[in-house]
N, C-alpha and C positions, 0 to 999 in steps of 0.2 A: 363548449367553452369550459364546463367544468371538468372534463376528463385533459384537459389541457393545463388548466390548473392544477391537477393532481401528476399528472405526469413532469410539472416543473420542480413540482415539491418532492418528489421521487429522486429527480435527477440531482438536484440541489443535496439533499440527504445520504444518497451516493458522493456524491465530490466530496462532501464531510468525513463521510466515515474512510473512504479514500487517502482524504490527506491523515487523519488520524491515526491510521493503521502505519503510513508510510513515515512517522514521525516517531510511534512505538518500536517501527522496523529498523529505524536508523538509527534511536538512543540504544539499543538491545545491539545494533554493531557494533556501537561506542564501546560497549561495554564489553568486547571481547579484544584489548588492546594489542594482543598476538596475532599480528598479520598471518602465521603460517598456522594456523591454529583451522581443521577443516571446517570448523562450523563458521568460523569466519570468513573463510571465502565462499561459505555457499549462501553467505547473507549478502555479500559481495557480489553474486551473482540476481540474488534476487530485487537487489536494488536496480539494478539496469533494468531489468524488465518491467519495475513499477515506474522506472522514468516513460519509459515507451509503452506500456501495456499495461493501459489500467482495467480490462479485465480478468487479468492474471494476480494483480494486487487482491481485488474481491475475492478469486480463490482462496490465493495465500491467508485470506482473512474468515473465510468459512471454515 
């Protein structure tokens, strides 16, 4: 029961730091207002993948 507990509170802790990152990730796109600008499309790509793949977000945040 307690390794169940701690594994909620893991996962829980994960989603945080998850939306966290992807809300750094996207004011930090904001902030490159030149669509053709390459860093901006490669943040433009890493946004898709933290729509779909949130253990690629944890990457991108390690």
């Amino acid at each position: 029961r307690l390794k169940k507990l701690q594994v909620t509170a893991w996962r829980d802790e994960l989603i945080r730091i998850y939306e966290d990152v992807k809300d750094l990730h996207h004011k930090y796109m904001e902030s490159l207002p030149d669509i053709t600008d390459p860093q901006r499309q490669a943040c433009e790509k890493w946004e898709v993948q933290f729509d779909s793949d949130h253990v690629e977000i944890l990457n991108f945040a390690i």
